[in-house]
C-alpha positions as CSV (number, residue, x, y, z in Angstrom):
1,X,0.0,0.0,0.0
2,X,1.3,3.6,-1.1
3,X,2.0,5.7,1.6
4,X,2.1,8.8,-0.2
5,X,0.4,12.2,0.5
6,X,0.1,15.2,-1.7
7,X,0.9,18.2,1.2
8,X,-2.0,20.2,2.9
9,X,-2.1,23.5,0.6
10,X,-3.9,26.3,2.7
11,X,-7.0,26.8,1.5
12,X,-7.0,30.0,2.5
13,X,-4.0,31.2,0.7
14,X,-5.4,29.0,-2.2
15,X,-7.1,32.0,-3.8
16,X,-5.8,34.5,-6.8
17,X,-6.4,37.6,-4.9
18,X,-6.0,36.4,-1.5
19,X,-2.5,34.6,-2.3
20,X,-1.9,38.3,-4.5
21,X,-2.5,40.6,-1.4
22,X,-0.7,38.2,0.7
23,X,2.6,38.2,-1.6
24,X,2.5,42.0,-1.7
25,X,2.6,42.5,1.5
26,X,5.2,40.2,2.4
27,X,7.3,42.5,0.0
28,X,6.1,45.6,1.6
29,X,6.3,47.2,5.0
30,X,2.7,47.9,4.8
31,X,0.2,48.9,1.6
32,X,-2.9,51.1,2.1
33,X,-6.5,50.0,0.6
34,X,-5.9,51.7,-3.0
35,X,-2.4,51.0,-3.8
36,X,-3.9,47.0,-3.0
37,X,-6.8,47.8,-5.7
38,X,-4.8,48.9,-7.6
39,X,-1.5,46.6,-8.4
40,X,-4.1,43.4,-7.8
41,X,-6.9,44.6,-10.4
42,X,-9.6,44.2,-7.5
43,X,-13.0,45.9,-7.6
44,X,-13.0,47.6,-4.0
45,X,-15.8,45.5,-2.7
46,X,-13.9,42.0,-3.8
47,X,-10.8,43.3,-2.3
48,X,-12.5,44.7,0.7
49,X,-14.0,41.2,1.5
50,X,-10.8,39.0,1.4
51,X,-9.1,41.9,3.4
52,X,-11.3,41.0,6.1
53,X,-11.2,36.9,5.5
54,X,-7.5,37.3,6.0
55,X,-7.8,39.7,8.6
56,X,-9.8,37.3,10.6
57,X,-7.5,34.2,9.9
58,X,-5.2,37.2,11.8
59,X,-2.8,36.9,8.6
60,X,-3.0,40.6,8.1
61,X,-3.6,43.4,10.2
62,X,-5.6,47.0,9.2
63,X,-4.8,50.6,10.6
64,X,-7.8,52.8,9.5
65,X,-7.8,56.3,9.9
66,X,-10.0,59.1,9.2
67,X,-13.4,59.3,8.3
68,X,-15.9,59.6,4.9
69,X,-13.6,60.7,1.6
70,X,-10.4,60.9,4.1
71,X,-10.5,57.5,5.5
72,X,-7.4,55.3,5.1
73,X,-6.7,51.9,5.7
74,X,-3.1,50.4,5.5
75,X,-2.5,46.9,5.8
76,X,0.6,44.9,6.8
77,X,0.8,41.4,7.4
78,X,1.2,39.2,10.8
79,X,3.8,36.9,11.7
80,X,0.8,34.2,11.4
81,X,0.4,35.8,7.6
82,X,4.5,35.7,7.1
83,X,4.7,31.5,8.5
84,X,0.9,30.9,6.3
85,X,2.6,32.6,3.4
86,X,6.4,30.7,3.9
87,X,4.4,26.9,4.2
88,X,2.3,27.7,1.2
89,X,5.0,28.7,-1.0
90,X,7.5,25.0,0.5
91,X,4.2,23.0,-0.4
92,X,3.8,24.3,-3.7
93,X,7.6,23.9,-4.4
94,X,7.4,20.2,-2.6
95,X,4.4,19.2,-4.6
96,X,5.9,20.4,-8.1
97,X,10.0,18.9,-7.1
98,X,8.8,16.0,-5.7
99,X,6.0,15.2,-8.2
100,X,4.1,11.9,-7.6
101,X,5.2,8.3,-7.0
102,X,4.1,6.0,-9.7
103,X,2.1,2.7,-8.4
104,X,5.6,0.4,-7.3
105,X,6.1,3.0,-4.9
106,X,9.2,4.7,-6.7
107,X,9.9,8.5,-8.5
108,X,9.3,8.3,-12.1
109,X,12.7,9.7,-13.6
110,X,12.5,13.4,-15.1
């Protein structure tokens, strides 16, 4: 009996503008709402939504400021965000290096 398993790819993170908000931020010190809208193509409402799905997995944190037409929010991500984001990225790489083990058990040859 094979004993192999594909690894756990979060879910979470497993989204085009999720995993593109995430990635951005772990480039930047922080990002506020529009720059995000901007460099990930997202309508304000989708981008406002996974802001707050990730914000309550506590992978990023918002600063808002202001009020009406002056209100700012800047985001940054967490150290939960950063660890999500680093064991995403090693299961991807593991899943594509390491491929799949053909019925006998062993690596097929590339």
């Amino acid at each position: 009996m094979n004993t192999f398993k594909f690894p756990v790819i979060n879910p979470l993170l497993h989204n085009e503008l999720r995993l593109k908000i995430m990635v951005a931020l772990d480039s930047l010190e922080s990002a506020n709402f529009m720059y995000l809208c901007d460099i990930t193509g997202a309508t304000r409402g989708n981008l406002s939504v996974q802001i707050k799905t990730l914000q309550e997995a506590d992978y990023l944190h918002v600063d808002k400021s202001g009020s009406g037409s002056t209100a700012r929010s800047v985001c940054r991500i967490t150290r939960k965000g950063m660890e999500a984001l680093q064991a995403y990225e090693q299961g991807l790489r593991r899943l594509f290096q390491e491929g799949v083990p053909d019925m006998e058990g062993g690596r097929k040859a590339g």
